[in-house]
N, C-alpha and C positions, 0 to 999 in steps of 0.2 A: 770598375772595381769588382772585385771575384767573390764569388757570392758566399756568406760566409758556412764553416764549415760545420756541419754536425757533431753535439757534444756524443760521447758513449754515457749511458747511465746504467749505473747499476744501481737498483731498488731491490730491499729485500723487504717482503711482506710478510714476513713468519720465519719463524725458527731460529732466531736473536731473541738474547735473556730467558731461552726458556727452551723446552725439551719437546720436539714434534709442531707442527702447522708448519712444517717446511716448504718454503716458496719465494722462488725470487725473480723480476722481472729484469729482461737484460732490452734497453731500447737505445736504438740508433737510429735518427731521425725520423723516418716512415714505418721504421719495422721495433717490433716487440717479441723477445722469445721470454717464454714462460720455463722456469726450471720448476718441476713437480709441484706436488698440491697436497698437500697432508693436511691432517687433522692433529688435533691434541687431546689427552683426557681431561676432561672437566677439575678443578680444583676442588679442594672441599668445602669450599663456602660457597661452590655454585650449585646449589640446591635445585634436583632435579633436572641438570642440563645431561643429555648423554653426549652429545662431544663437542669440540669449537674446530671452530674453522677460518680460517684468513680472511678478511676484508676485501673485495677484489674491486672496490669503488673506482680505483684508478685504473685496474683493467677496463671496465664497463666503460667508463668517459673516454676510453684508448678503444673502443673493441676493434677499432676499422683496421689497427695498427698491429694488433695480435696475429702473429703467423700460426702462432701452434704455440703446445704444451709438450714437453720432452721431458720423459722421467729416467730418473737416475735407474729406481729400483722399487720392486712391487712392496713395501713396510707399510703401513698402516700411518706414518704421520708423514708418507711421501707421496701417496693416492689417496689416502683416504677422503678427501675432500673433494675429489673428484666429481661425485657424480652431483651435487648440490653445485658445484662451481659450472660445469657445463652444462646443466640449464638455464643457466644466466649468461654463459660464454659460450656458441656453438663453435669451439677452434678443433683441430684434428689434434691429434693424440700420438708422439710416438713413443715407443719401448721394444725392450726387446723381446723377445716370445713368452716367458714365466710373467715379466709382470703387464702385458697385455693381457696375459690369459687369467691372471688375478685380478686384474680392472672389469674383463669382462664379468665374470659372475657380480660384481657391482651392479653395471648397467643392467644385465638381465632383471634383478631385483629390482632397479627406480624405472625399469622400459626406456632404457636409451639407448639399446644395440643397433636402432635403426637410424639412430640419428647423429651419431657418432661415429667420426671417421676416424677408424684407427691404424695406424703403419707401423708393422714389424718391422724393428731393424737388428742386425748382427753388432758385436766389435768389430774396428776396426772398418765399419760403412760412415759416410756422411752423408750429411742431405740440405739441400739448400735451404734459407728460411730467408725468403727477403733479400738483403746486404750481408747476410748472417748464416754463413756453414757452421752446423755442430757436427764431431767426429765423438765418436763413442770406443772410449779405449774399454776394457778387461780391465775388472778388479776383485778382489774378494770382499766378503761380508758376510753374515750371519743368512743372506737370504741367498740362492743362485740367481746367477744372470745380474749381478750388479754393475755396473759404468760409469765410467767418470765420463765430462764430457770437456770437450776442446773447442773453444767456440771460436770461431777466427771473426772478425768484424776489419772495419775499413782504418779500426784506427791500433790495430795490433791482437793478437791471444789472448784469450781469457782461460785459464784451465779451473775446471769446476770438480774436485774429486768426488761428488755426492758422500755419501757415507762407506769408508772403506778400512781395509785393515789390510798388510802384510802378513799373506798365510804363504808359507816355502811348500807347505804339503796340504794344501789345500784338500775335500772331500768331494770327487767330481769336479768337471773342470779344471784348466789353468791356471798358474802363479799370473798371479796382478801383473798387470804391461806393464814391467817398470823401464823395457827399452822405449817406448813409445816415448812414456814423460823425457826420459831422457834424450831425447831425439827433440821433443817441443822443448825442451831448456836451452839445446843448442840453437834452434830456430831465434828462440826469444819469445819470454811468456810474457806479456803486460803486464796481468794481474791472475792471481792464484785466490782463487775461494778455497778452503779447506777444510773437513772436518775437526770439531773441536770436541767433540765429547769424551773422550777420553785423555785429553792435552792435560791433565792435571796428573795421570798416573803412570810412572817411571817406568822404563824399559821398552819391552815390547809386549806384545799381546799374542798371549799363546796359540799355537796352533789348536783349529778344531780338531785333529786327529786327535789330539791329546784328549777330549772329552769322550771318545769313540773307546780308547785303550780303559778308562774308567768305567766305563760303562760293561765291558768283558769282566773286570775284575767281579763289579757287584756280582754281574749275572753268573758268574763262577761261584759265587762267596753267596747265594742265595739259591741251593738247586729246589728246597721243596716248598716254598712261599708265592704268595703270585703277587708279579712286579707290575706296578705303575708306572709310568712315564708322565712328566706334567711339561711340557715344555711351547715354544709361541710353535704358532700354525705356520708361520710363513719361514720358519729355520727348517728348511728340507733336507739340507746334508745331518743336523742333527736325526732329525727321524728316519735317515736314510741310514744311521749310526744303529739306533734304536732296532732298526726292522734289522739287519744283520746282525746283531750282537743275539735278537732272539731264535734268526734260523740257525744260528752257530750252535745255540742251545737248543735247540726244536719246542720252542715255542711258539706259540697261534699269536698274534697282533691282533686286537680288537684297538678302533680308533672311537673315540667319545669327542664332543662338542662341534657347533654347526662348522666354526672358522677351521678346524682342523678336518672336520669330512671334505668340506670342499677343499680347501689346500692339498690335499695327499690327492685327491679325485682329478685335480686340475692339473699335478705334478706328474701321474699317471701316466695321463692322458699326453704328454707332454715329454714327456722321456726322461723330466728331470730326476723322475724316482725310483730305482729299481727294485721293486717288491719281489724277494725266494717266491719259487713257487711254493703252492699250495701255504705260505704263510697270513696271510689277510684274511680274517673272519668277519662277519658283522658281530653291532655287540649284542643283538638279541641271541646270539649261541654261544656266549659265554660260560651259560649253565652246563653246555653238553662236553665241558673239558675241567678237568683235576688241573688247581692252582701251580700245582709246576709244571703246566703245560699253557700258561697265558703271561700274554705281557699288552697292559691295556697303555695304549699312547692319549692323552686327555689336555685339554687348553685350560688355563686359571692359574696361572705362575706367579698374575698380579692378586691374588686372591679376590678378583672381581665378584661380587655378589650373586648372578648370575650365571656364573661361568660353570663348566660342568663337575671341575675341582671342589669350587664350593658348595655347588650341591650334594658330591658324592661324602663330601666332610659334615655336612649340616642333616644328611638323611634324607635328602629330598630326592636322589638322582633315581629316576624309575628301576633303568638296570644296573647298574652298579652301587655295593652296599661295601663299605669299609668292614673287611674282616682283622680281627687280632693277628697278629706276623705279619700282615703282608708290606710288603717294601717300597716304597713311594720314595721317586724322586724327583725333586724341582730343579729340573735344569734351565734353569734360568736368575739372572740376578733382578733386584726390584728395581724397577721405574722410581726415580726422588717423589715421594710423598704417598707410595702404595705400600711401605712398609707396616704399616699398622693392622691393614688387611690380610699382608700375608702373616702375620705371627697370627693370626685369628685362626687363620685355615689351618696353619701346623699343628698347633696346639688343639681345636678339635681333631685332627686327624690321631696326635700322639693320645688325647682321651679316648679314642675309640680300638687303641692299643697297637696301632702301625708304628713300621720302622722306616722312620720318615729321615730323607739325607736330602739336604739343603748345601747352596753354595759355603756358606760357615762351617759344614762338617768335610766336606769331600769336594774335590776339584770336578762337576759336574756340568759346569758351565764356564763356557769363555766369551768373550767380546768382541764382538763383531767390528769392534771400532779401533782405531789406531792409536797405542800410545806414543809417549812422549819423542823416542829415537824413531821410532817410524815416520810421526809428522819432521822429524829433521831430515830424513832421507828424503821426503817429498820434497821439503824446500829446497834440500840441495841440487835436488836431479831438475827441477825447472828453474830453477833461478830468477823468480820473478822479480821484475823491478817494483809493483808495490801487491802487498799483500792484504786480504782480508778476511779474517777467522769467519763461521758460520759455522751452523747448529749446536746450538748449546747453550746454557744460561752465561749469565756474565762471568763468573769467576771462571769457568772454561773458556771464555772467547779470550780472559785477561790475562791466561796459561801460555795460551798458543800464539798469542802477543811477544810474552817472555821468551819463547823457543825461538820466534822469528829477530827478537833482538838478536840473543846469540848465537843465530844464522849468521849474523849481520845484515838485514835488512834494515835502511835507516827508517828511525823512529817516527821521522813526517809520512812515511811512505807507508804505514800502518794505519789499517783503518778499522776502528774498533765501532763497528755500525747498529742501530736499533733500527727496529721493523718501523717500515716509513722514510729512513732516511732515502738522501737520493747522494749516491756517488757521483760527480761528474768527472770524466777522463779526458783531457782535448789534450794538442802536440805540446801546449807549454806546463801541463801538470795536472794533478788531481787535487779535488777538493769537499768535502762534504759541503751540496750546498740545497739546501730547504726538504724539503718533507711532501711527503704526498700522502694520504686516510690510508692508515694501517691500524688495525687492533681485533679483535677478535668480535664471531658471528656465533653466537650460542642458538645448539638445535639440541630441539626439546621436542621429542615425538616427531611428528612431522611440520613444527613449525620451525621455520628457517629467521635467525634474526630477531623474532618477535617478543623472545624475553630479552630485556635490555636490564641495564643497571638499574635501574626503576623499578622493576617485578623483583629483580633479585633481591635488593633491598627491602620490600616488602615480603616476600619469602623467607627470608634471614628473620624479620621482626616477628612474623608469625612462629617459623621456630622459637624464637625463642624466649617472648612471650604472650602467645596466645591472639585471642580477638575477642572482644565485647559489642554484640551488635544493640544498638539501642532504636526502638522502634516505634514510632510516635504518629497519632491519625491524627488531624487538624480538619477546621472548617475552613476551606477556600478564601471565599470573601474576610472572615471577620481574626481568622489567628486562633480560634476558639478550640484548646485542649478536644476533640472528644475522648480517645482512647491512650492508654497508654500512659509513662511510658513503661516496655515490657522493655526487659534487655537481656540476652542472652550470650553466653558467656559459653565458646571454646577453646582448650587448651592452656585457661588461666590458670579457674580454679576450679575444684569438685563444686559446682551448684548445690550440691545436697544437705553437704558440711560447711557451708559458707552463706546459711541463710540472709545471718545478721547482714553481713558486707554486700547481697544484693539489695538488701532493702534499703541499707544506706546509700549505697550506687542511685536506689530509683529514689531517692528524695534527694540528693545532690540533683540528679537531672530534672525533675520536678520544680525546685526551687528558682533553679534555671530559667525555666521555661515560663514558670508563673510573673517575672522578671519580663518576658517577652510580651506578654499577652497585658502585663501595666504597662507596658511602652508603646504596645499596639503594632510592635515590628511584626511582620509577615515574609519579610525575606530568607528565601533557605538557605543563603549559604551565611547571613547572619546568626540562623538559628542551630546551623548543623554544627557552626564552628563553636558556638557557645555550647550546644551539647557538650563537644568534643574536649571542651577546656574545663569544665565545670566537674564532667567526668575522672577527663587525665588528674587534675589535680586533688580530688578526693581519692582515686585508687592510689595516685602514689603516698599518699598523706597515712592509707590503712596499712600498706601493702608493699610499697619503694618498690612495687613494679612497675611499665611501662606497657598493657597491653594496647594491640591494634584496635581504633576505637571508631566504629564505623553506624553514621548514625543515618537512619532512612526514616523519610516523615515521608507519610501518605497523605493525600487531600482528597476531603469529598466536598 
């Protein structure tokens, strides 16, 4: 009897129902490719986390299986994860030159240049992985040097566009392979993974030139002001937009925040960026040039608290200080749920009397991602027999669902997946079949993991109301009150103004307690819990508040 065949599975561990921790694992029997490793921004009920990261539990129980990690493109929720994943994962790394050379300044910061094997590849190179050749076509995007990849396996083509868009006049670089796809359509695609982020928004998605020719206008329509630039660190053709539009003008470039020194620094170095001569200043010599002779390029488009946009708006930023006229522009649109922050930033910006131009006023920004006729050209040119949307929360994966019906791709052959599911593909069909630990790893400083739903929870209670610690000394052997009890109260209420209600707090717990020592109970989690209840229900009875009520008995 012949031995039986190897299923293909496709597992996506991030980047379904939600925006960034993009990751997906492709296995054929013995071998495992890894598609990129991203991070996500923290939500805002996740208090105190700086970023999340993908689950990799089923990589680690697979490690022997893992060949490598292949990334599309150097974005932040397509590496960012990186370097926490391969200290847990030692697999090799490929990309192409820009987002190698943005992974590296990563590793140099956690010290992993040494222990990380990383492989340059071109378009249009492949490279074995196991059972499993990936080929790397040319495509555009908001970042340079982005790639779809073509994954061939034993049981048909997988094509993976990563994050792309149909630019005709792209800024540096080639128009997107669309002969290539179309060459793998005629071959015969299996399965088509495709971008979905923009699948809900009709036509196509503008040319980045078109933000370049915008950019001429202001800086025409602005000669004696001095011009900001707010845009992400990792859009190079944009600042490669920016740095020409100001030598056109004979303006100096000064660059502001860490993510954007090192991006231009790394782009430099790299060929991707062509700086005019004598344009590039630092920003400590700002002061030795008149505002119509500067144009400062700065990161905080999501109005990050942090970032050096919002410092220079809030008065905190060392060298740079918001003068009246000057011209601030945000080229960039908002991330779903950082809108709040950037009306923050504008709005002190406009209080400090700048002439601030946002995507709502002027066409300053465009998308890096493909709409609606462009993912139909992708479907048409590969012709896959089954399809499955990726990157994007649901109401995007449920858009590019609708474009693939009216592709005509049949409806069983549509696979609308959540992080965890497991695709399997064998010769008589495909099927979603069980699940494998996918969900998110919250890092907070340098811990990895370590706040779970349990901290958060309690972090949430604290926000939002308070802690009462109540503190009680006892005699060991007999239960015997000596001191106490004292309770001490943050973030409930003002202690000062709220004599009466501590006093009645410390006879509710008192009465309690007097209760314990007639019963002769000595148990603490007897007595801590009866603290706890005797408490909660007198604060809520004053107050219909709920604080965190944390009771510590000492014993001598």
């Amino acid at each position: 009897m012949a031995a039986k065949k190897p299923k293909l599975k496709i597992i996506p561990l991030g980047g379904l129902h939600e925006i960034g921790k993009n990751m997906t694992a492709i296995e054929y029997g013995q071998d495992i490719i890894v598609i990129d490793c991203g991070l996500a921004f923290p939500e805002d009920d996740m208090l105190g986390i700086d970023m999340v990261i993908p689950d990799i539990t089923y990589l680690q129980r697979n490690s022997e299986k893992v060949r490598g990690i292949v990334l599309t493109h150097g974005h932040e929720d397509h590496i960012g994860a990186l370097p926490y994943v391969l200290k847990e994962l030692n697999v090799p790394v490929f990309g192409t030159l820009l987002t190698i050379g943005l992974l590296e300044n990563k590793l140099k910061e956690h010290g992993l240049m040494e222990s990380t094997k990383r492989y340059v590849v071109v378009p249009g190179e492949s490279i074995k992985l196991g059972q499993m050749k990936v080929e790397f076509i040319h495509t555009n995007h908001s970042i340079a040097d982005a790639v779809a990849l073509a994954i061939t396996t034993p049981l048909g083509l997988i094509v993976h566009t990563g994050d792309f868009k149909i630019d005709y006049t792209p800024i540096g670089g080639e128009v997107i392979d669309l002969q290539r796809f179309a060459e793998l359509g005629k071959q015969g695609v299996l399965l088509l993974m495709s971008d979905s982020t923009n699948a809900s928004r009709k036509g196509f998605t503008m040319s980045e030139k078109s933000v370049g020719l915008v950019f001429d206008r202001i800086f025409e329509d602005t000669p004696k002001n001095r011009i900001m630039v707010a845009t992400f660190s990792s859009n190079i053709h944009r600042i490669q937009q920016i740095m020409d539009a100001a030598a056109k003008y004979k303006r100096k470039v000064a660059i502001v925040g860490r993510s954007m020194v090192n991006a231009v620094k790394t782009s430099i170095e790299l060929d991707y960026l062509t700086v005019p001569e004598n344009t590039l200043i630092d920003i400590t010599e700002i002061k030795n040039y008149t505002d119509d002779q500067l144009v400062i390029i700065t990161t905080g488009t999501q109005g990050e608290p942090m970032s050096a946009l919002s410092r220079i708006a809030s008065s905190e930023h060392k060298q740079v200080s918001v003068k009246p006229e000057d011209k601030i522009i945000i080229s960039a649109s908002s991330i779903p749920g950082n809108e709040k922050m950037i009306s923050k930033v504008i709005n002190e910006l406009l209080k400090k009397g700048a002439d601030v131009v946002y995507e709502g006023i002027a066409d300053v920004h465009v998308s890096g991602h493909a709409c609606r006729e462009e993912l139909k050209l992708m479907l048409a040119l590969t012709k896959p027999k089954y399809f499955m949307p990726v990157h994007g929360e649901y109401m995007h994966l449920t858009s590019h669902k609708e474009i693939a019906l009216i592709m005509g791709i049949p409806k069983e052959n549509i696979f609308l997946m959540g992080n965890g599911d497991v695709l399997e593909i064998s010769k008589n069909g495909a099927k979603v079949n069980g699940t494998v630990p996918a969900g998110q790893v919250l890092i907070d400083g340098l811990g990895v993991g370590d706040v779970g739903n349990i901290v958060l929870r309690d972090r949430r209670h604290l926000s939002e109301d308070g802690l009462m610690v109540v503190v009680v000394t006892m005699e060991k052997e007999s239960g015997t009150i000596l001191a106490g009890p004292d309770i001490i109260s943050r973030g409930f209420v003002y202690v000062r103004e709220s004599e009466d209600l501590m006093e009645g707090a410390r006879k509710a717990v008192s009465e309690a307690l007097s209760k314990c020592e007639f019963k002769g109970m000595t148990g603490w989690t007897y007595i801590k819990n009866l603290i706890k209840d005797a408490l909660k229900e007198y604060v809520w009875q004053e107050t219909k508040r709920s604080p965190m009520i944390l009771p510590i008995i000492m014993e001598v």
